[in-house]
C-alpha positions as CSV (number, residue, x, y, z in Angstrom):
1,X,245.3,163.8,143.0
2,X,245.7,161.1,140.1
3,X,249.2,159.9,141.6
4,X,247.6,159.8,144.9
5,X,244.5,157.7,143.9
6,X,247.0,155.4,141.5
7,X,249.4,154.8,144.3
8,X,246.3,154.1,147.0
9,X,245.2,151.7,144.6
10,X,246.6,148.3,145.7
11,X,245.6,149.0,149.1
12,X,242.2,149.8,148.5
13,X,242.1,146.2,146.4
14,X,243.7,144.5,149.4
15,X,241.7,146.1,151.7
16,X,238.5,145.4,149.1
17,X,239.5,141.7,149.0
18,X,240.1,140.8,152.2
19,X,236.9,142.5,153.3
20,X,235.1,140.1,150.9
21,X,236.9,136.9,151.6
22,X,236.2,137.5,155.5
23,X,232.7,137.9,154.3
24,X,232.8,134.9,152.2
25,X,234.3,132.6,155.1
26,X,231.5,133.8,157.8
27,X,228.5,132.9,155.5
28,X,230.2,129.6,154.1
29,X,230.9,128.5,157.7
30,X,227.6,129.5,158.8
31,X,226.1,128.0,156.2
32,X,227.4,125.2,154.3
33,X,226.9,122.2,155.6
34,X,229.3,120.2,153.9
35,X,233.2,120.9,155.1
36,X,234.5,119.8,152.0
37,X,232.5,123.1,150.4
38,X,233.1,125.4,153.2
39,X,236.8,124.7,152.2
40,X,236.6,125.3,148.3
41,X,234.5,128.4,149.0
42,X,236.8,130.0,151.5
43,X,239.9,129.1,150.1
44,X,238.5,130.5,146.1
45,X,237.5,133.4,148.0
46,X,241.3,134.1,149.4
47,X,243.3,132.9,147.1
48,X,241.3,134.1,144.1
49,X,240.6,137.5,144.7
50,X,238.1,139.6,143.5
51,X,237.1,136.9,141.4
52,X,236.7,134.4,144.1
53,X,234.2,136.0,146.0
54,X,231.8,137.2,143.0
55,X,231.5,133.4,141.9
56,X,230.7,132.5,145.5
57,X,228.3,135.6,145.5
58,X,226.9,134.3,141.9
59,X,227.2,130.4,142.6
60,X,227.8,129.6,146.2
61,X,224.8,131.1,148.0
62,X,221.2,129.9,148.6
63,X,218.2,132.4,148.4
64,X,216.0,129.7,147.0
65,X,213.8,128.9,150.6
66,X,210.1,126.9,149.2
67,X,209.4,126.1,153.0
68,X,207.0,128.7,153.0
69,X,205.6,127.5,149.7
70,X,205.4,124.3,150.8
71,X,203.5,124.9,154.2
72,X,200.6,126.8,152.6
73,X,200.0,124.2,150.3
74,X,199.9,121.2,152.5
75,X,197.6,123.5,154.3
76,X,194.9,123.7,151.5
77,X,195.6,120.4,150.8
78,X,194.3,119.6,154.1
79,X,191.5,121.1,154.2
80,X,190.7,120.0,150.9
81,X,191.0,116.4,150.1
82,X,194.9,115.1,150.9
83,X,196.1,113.9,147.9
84,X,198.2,111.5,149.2
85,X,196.2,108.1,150.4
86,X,197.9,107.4,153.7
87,X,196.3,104.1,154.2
88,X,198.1,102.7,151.1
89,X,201.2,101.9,153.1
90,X,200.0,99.3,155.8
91,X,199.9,96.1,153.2
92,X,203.4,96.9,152.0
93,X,205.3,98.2,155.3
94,X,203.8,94.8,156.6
95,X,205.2,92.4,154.2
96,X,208.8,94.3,153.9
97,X,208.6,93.9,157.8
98,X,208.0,90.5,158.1
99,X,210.4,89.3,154.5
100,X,213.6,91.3,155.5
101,X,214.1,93.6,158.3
102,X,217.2,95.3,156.7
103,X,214.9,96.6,154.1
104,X,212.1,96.8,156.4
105,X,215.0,99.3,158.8
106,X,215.5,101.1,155.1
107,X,212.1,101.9,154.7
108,X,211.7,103.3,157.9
109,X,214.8,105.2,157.4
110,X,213.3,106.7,153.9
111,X,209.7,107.1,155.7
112,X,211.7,109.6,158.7
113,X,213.7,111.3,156.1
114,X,210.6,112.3,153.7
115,X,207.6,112.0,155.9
116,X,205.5,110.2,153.3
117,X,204.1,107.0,153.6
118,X,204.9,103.5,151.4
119,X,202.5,103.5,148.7
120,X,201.2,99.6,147.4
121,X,199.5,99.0,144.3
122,X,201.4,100.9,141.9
123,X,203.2,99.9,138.3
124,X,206.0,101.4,136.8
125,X,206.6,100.5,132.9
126,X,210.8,101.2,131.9
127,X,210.8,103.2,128.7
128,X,214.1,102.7,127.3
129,X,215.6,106.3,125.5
130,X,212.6,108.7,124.0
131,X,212.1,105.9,121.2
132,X,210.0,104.6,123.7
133,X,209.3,107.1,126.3
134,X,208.3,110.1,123.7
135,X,205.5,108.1,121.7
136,X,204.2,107.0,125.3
137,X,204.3,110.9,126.5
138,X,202.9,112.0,123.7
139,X,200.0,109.6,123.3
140,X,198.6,110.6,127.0
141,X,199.1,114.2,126.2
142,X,196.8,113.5,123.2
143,X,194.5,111.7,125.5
144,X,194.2,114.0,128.3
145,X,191.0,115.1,129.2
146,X,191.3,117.6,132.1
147,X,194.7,118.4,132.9
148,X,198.6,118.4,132.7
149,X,201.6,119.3,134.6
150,X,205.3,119.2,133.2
151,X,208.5,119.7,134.7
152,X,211.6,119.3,133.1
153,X,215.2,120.5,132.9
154,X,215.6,121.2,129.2
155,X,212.9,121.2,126.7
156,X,214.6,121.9,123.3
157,X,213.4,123.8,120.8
158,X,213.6,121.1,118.1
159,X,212.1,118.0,116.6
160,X,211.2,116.6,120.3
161,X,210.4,119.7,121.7
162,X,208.2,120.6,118.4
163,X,206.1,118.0,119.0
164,X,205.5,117.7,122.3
165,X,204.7,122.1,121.8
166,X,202.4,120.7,119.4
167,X,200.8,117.7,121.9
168,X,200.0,120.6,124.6
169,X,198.8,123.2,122.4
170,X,196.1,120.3,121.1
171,X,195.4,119.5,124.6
172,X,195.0,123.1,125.7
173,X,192.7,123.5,122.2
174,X,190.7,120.6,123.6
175,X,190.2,122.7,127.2
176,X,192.5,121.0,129.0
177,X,194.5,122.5,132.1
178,X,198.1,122.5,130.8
179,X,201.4,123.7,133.3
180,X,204.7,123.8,132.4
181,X,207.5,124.2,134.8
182,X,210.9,124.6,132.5
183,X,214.2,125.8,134.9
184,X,215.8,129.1,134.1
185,X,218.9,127.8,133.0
186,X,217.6,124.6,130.8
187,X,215.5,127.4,128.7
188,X,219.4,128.5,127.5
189,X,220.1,125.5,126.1
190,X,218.5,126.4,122.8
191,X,217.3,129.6,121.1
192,X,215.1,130.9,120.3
193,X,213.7,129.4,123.7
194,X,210.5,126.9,124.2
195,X,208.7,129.0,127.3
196,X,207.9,132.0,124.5
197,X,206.9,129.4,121.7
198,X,204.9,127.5,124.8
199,X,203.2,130.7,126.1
200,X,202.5,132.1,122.4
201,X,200.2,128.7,121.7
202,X,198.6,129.5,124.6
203,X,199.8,126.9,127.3
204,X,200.4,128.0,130.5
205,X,204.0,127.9,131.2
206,X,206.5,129.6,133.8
207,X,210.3,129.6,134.5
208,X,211.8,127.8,137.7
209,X,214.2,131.0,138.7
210,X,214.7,132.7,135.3
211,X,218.9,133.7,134.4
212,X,218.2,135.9,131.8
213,X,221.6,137.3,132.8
214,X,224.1,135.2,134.4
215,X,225.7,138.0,136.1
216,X,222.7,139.3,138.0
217,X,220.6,136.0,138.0
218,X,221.1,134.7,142.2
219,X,220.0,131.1,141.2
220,X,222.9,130.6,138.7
221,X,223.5,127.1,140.5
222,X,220.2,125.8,142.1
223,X,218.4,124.6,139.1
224,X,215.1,122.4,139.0
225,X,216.7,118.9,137.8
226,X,213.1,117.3,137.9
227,X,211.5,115.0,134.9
228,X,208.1,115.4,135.8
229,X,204.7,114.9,133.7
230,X,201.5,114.1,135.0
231,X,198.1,113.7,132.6
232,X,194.9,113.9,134.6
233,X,196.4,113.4,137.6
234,X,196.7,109.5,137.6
235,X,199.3,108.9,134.6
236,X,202.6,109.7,135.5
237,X,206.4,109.9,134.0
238,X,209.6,110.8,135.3
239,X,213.2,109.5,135.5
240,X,216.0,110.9,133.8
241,X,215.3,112.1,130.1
242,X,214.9,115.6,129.4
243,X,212.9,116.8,126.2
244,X,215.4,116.9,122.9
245,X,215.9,115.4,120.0
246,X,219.1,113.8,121.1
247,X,217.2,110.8,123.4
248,X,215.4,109.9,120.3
249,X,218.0,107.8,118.3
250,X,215.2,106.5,115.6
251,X,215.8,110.3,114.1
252,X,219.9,109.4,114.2
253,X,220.2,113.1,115.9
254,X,223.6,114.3,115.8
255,X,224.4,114.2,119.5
256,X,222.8,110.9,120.6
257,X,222.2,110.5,123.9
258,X,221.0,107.2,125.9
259,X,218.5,107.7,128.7
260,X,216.1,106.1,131.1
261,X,212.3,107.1,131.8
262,X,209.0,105.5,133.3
263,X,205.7,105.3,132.9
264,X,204.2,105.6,136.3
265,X,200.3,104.7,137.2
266,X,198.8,104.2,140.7
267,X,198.7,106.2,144.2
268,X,202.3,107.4,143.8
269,X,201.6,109.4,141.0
270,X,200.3,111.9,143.3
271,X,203.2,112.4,145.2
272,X,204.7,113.3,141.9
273,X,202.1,116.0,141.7
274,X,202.6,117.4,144.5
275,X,206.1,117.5,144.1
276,X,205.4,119.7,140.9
277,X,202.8,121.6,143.0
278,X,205.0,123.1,145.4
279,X,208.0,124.0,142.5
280,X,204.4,125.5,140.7
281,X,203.3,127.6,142.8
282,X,207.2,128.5,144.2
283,X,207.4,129.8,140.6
284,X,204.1,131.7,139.8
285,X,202.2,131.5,143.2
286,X,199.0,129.3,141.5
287,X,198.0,126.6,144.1
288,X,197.1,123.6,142.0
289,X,193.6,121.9,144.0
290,X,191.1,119.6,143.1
291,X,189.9,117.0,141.8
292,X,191.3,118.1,138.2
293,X,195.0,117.6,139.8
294,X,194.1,115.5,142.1
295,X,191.5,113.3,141.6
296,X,191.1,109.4,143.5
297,X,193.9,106.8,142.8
298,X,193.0,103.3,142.8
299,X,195.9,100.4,143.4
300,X,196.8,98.9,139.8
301,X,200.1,97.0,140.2
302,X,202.7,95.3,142.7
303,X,205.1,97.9,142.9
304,X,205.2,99.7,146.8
305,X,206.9,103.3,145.9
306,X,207.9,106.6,147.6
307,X,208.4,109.7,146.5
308,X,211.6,111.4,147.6
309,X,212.7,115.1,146.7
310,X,215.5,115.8,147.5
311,X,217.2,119.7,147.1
312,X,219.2,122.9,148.7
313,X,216.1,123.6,150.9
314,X,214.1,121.6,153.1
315,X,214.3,118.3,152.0
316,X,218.7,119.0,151.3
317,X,220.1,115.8,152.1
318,X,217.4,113.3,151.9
319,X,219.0,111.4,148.5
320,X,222.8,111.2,150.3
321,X,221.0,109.6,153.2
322,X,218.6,107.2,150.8
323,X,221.6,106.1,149.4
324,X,223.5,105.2,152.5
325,X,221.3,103.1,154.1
326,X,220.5,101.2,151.0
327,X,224.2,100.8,150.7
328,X,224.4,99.8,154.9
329,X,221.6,97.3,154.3
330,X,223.0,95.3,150.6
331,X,223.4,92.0,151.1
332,X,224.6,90.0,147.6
333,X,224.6,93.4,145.2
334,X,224.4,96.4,143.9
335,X,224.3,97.9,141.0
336,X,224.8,101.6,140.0
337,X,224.2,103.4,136.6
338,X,224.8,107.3,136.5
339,X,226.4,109.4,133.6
340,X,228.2,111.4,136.2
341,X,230.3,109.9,139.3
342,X,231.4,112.8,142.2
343,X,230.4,111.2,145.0
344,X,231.7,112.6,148.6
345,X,234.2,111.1,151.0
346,X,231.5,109.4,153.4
347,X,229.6,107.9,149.6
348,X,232.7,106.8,148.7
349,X,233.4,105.0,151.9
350,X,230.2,103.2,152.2
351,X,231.2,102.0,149.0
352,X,234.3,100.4,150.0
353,X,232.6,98.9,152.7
354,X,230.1,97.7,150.8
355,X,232.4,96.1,148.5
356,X,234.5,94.8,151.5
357,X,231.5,93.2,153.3
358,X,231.4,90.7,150.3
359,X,228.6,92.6,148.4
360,X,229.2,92.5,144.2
361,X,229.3,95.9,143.9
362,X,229.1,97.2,139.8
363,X,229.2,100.8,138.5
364,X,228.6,101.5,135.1
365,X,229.7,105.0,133.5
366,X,230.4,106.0,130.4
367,X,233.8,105.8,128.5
368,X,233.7,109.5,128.1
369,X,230.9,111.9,129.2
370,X,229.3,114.7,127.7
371,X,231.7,116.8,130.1
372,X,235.1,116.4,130.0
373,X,236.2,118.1,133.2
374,X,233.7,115.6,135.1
375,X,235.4,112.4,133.0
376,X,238.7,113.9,134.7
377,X,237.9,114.7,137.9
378,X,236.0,110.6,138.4
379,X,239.3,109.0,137.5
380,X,241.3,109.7,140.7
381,X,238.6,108.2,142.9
382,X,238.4,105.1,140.8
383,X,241.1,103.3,141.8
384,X,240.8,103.3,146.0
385,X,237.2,101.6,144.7
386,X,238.7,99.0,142.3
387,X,241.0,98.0,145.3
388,X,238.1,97.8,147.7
389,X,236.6,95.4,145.5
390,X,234.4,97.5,143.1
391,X,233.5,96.6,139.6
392,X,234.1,99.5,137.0
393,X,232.1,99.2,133.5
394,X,233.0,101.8,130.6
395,X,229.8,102.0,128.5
396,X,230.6,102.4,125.0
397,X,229.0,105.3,122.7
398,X,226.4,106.8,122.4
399,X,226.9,108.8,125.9
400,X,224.4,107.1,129.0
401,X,222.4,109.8,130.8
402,X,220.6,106.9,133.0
403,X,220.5,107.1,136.6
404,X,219.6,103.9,138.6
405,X,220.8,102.4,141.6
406,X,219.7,98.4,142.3
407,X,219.7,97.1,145.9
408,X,219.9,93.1,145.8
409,X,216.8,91.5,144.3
410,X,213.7,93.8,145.6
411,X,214.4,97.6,145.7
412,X,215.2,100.1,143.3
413,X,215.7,103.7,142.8
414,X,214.9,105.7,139.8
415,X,214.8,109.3,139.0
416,X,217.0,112.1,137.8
417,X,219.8,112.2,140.9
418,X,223.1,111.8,139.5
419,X,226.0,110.6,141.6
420,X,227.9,114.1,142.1
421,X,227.8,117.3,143.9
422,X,225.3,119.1,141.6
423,X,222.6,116.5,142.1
424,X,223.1,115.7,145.7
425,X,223.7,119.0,147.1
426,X,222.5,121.8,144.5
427,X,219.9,120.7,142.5
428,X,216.2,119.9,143.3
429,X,215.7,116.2,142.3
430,X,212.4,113.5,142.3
431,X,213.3,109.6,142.4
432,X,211.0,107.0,143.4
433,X,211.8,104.2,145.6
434,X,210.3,101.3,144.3
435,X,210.0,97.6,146.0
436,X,209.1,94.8,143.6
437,X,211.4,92.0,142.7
438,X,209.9,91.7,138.9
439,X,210.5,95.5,138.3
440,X,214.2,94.9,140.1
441,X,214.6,91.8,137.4
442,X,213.7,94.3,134.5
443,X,215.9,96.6,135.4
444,X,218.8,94.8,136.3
445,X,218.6,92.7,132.9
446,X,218.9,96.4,131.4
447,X,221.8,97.2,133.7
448,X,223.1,93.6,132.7
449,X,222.8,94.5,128.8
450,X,225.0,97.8,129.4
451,X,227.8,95.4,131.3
452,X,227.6,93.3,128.8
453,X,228.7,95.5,126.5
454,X,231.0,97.4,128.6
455,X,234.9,97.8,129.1
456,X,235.9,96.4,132.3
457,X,238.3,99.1,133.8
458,X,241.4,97.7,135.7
459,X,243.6,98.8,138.0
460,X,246.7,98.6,135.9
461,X,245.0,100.9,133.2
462,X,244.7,104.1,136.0
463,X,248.1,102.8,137.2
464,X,249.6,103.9,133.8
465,X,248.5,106.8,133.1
466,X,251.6,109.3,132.7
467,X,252.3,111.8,135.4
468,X,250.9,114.6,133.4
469,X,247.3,112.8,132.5
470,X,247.7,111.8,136.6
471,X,247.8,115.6,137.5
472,X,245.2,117.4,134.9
473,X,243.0,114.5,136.8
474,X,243.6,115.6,140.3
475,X,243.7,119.3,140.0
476,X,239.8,118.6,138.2
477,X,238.7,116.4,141.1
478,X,240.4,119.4,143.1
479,X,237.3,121.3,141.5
480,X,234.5,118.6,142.6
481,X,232.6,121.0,145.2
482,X,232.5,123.1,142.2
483,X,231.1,120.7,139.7
């Protein structure tokens, strides 16, 4: 009977496999929406076996569906007070319309895509790396006086995430409304982890789709991405900087880490609590209403924004097509800063054509990332851009986690979308697109700084590279749905 299992073996395997791949090849073709994934799935699946379909059964599928969420509390809101003042947009929408109608023909394009309306009379303060964005966190968390919502990515359990543990357990001491949204996978980036220290002072805190085990978690790839804090529902931050002691390079940490973050005020900032409402009540079912969340926002600055989500559910998508049609509409530049650079075939092309239409095109990365594989796999694409026209910057140390992307003199975008795969097809993300030529000039004196003191990358340099470093770099870019 042993013999007979023994010998049946490799056809129960084959039989096993192909079952699974078959299986793996309906649901990715179904599915997936991008070909280039349909094809790294299916062919993983059959040429991997075994193995191939239990990373697309671990990794590749989506179970995470908020729409529901999201319904029921745009619902309440409705019947409550809508926390989003509609009537904000007209001033702005008119100018842009009668300045430039390519932006004008992006803002309608960003306005169908999202469904939420230009907001004037915002400002937006750039908080360059936590020496300045920390303090300025910190201080509203200190000075809140009914209630605060934080989302983020990571949140150490160090010297940043110490104090801001400290910060909220004051606030909550004070009888404050404290939330705290951390993802399931950032919470593994330190141990012991911040959501038990958070919940033992007595804060309020949840996990955005917990993997306590990686093996049986089924949102081992669709993590919450977002930087979001609001204090009292009219004091806002959120770009790129998660909460560790590497972005704060006055305590010389040993892994420093350059970053980006604003300090938003002004109707917008309740688009940002929303966004953390839905994620909120997604995660533990509270539906966040009020005036303690959301309480009357008055105009206090020049800046017109939008909120746009972007991520694997209802709004998947939305950032690809944000960044297209800023890209379609460029005129003199544009300028890009992301710490990671996958961006797919039809990105790629509207950059060349970008660049071809005459458009100074710059992208800055860094000279080496925090991820090896990622520095590898960028390299290939690099040179069809540099003939096209692109300009290539290598950032020096420490590594750049900033994300921006600058659109001639007037429009920016800011958030936590990097340009790869993970970001733009797998992640949930919040950016804000902002119109206002003095917050463009801020920013692009930043972005200027960083070329400054960048390595211009040339096309001889990825022209020599030996045959050897050539392959390892296209068999990682060969992993790009993946990454």
């Amino acid at each position: 009977m042993l013999d007979a299992l023994i010998q049946a073996w490799p056809t129960v395997f084959a039989v096993m496999h192909a079952a699974a791949a078959a299986a793996v090849t309906v649901d990715a073709v179904l599915r997936k929406r991008h070909v280039s994934a349909v094809i790294g799935w299916v062919g993983l699946a059959w040429l991997a076996p075994g193995i191939g379909s239990l990373l697309y059964l671990v990794f590749g599928i989506n179970r995470i569906q908020r729409n529901t969420v999201a319904l029921d509390l745009r619902a309440a809101w409705g019947n409550d007070k809508h926390p989003i003042p509609a009537e904000a947009s007209s001033i702005a929408a008119q100018a842009l319309l009668q300045a430039d109608v390519g932006l004008a023909g992006l803002e309608q394009l960003c306005d169908r895509l999202t469904g939420k309306p230009l907001l004037a009379g915002n400002h937006i303060d750039a908080l360059e790396d936590g020496d300045a964005a920390y303090p300025a966190m910190l201080a509203a968390i200190s000075g809140a006086q009914r209630s605060i919502t934080l989302a983020t990515y990571i949140f150490d359990n160090d010297a940043a995430g110490q104090a801001f543990l400290l910060a909220l357990r004051g606030a909550r001491e004070r009888g404050v409304e404290v939330r705290v949204l951390l993802d399931g996978l950032g919470l593994r980036y330190s141990r012991p982890d911040m959501l038990r220290a958070l919940r033992r002072a007595g804060i309020t805190a949840a996990a955005f789709s917990p993997t306590r085990n990686p093996l049986r978690t089924r949102y081992a790839n669709l993590r919450n991405h977002r930087k979001i804090m609001v204090v009292d529902g009219t004091f806002g931050f959120t770009g790129g900087m998660n909460i560790r002691v590497g972005h704060w390079l006055a305590r010389r940490p040993a892994s420093p880490v350059r970053c980006l973050h604003f300090g938003v005020r002004g109707p917008v900032v309740a688009d940002l609590q929303r966004t953390f409402a839905v994620d909120w009540a997604y995660a533990c079912g509270e539906h966040l209403l009020g005036e303690v969340w959301f309480p009357a926002l008055d105009a206090c600055g020049p800046v017109a924004a939008r909120g746009v989500a972007d991520g694997p559910d209802a709004d998947i998508d939305n950032l690809p097509l944000v960044l297209l049609g800023a890209l379609a509409v460029a005129r003199t530049r544009v300028r890009i800063v992301t710490p990671y650079f996958l961006p797919d075939e039809t990105l790629l092309a509207a950059l060349k054509v970008t660049a071809l239409r005459g458009v100074a095109v710059d992208i800055v990365l860094p000279e080496r990332s925090n991820l090896r594989v990622m520095d590898w796999a960028t390299r290939p694409q690099l040179t069809e851009l540099l003939a096209s026209g692109c300009r290539i910057h290598l950032s020096p140390p420490p590594f750049d986690h900033t994300k921006l992307l600058l659109v001639d003199e007037h429009w920016s975008l800011i958030g936590s979308t990097n340009w790869d795969a993970r970001s733009l097809r797998l992640n949930f993300e919040y950016n804000l697109v902002c119109i206002n030529e003095e917050l463009a000039q801020t920013l692009n004196s930043l972005v200027g700084a960083r070329v400054g003191s960048a390595r211009r990358l040339g096309m001889a340099e990825l022209r020599n590279l030996s045959m050897l470093v050539r392959l390892r770099n296209g068999i990682a870019r060969l992993m790009s749905p993946y990454l």
